[in-house]
N, C-alpha and C positions, 0 to 999 in steps of 0.2 A: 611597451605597455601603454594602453590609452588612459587617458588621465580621466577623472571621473567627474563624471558629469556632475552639473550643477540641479538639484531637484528642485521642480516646482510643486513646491504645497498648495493647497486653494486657502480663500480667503479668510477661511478660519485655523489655516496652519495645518492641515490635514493633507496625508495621502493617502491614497486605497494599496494595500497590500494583500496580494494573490498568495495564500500559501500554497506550496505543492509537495507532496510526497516526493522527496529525494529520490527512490528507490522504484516505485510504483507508477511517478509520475501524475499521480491522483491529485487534483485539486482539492485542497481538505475545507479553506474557508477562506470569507473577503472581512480583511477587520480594516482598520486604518492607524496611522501611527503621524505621532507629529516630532520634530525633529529631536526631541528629548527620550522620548520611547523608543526613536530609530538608532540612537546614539548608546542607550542604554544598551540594546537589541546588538549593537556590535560588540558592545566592548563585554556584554555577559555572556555571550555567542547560544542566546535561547530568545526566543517571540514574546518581545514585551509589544504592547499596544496601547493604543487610547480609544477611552470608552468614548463613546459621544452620548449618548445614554446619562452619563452618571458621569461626563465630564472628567475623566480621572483616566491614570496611568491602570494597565491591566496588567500583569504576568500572567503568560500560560500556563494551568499547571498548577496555581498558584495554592488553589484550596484542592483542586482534584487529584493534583500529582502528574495529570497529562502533559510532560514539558514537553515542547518542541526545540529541541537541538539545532542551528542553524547551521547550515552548508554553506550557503550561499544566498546572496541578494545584488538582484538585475533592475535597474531601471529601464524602463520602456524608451521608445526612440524621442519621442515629448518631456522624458525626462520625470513625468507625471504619475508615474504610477510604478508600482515594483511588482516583482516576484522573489518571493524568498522561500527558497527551496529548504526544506526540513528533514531529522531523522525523527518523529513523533515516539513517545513512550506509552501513549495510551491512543483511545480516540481523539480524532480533533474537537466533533461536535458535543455538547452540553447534553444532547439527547441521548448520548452512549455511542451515536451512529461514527462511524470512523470516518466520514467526510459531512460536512452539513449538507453536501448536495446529494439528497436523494429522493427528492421529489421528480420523477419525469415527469416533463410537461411536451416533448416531442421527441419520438426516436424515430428514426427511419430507415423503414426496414430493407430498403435495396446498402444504404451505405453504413449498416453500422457496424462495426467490426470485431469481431473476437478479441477477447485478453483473460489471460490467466488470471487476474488479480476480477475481472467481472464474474467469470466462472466461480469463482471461493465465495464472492458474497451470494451467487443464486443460491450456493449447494450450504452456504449457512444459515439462508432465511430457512432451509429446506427442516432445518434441523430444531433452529426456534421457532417455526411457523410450521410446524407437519401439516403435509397435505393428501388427504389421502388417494390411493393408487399411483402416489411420486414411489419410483424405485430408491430414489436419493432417502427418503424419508421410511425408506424400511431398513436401508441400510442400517439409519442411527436405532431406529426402532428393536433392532438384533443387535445392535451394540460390538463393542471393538473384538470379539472372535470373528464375525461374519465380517466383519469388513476387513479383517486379517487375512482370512480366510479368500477374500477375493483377491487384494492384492498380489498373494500368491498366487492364484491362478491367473493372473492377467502376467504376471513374469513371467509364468511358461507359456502362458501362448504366442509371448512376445518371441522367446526364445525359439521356440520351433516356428513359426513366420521369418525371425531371421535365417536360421537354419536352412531353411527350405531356398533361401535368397527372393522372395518374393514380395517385389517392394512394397506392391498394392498391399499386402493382408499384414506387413508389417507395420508401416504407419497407422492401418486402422486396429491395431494388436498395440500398439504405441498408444495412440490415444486413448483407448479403453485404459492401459494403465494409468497415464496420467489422469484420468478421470478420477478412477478411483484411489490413486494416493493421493490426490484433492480432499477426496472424503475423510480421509486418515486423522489428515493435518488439521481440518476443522474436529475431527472427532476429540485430537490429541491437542488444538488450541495451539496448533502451528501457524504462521501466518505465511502466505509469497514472500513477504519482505524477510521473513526469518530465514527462510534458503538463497531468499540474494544476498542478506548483508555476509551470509556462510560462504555462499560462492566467491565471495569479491574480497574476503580475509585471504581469499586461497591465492591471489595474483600477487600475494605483500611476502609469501610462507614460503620456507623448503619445500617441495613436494617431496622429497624423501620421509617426514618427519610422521606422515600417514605410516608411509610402509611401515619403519621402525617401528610404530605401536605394535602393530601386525605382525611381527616376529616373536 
């Protein structure tokens, strides 16, 4: 086991900490902590901070209830700066928004790349922001029968594309469903992270202990 590094604060006793979605990988926010906040931060295993603002110790969480859970905390190869990885109970940001970064200031559209958890916030602005002639935005507009209602149909088309063994019309018979059990999960206040921390219980469980219900 490597021994643990020695951190360098800057000259007011400050480091910068990266939080990151545990699960998602999402950068949530940059606060900073000095070594009484980092120490607290371990030994309560939730994101204490220091304000520089208001000079003073922060808890996450503290008035909103938004705690962040820590996983884990990485110092950079300088020793200077961390990341600490989180299971979040609410939003990160102050604004409601689940990451403070959501301002684009450049994306680029040869290298930027697909992710489930980008996908859930388009198809949720879709739903707080209606726009009209979005499909996304009639789904919520017909409400949880029609979007029930699709679901089921994108299974059987899944199922007869498998059926037929046709890879090409299944993948895109795949996507279409996961598209719209996307839409569900916002409809129904499901999040990505709720079906991964489900899937990753299931690597610790019986798998028999499913069946059994099912008897």
């Amino acid at each position: 086991m490597q021994n643990k590094p020695t951190l360098k604060f800057d000259e007011k006793g400050l480091i910068p900490a990266i939080v990151q979605d545990h699960y998602s990988k999402e950068v949530l926010t940059l606060a900073y902590m000095n070594a009484e906040s980092l120490a607290l931060t371990i030994a309560e295993g939730r994101t204490v901070f220091y304000s520089r603002s208001r000079q003073t110790l922060w808890r996450k969480g503290e008035t909103s209830g938004n705690i962040q859970r820590v996983v884990s905390i990485t110092a950079d190869c300088d020793a200077d700066a961390l990341v600490v990885e989180v299971v979040k109970s609410g939003p990160a940001c102050h604004t409601g928004a689940e990451s403070c970064f959501f301002n684009p200031v450049y994306l680029s559209e040869e290298l930027k790349q697909f992710s489930y958890e980008a996908l859930y916030r388009l198809i949720e602005g879709r739903k707080t922001s209606p726009q009209e002639g979005s499909y996304t935005t009639y789904l919520f507009q017909k409400g949880l029968d029609k979007i029930l209602k699709k679901v089921g149909e994108e299974c059987t088309e899944v199922l007869i594309a498998g059926a037929k063994q046709d890879q090409e019309e299944t993948v895109y018979e795949i996507a279409d469903l996961a598209y719209h059990v996307l839409v569900l999960m916002v409809q129904a206040g499901i999040t990505v992270e709720d079906v991964t921390r489900e899937l990753e219980k299931r690597h610790v469980v019986d798998h028999k202990v499913k069946q059994e219900r099912m008897q």
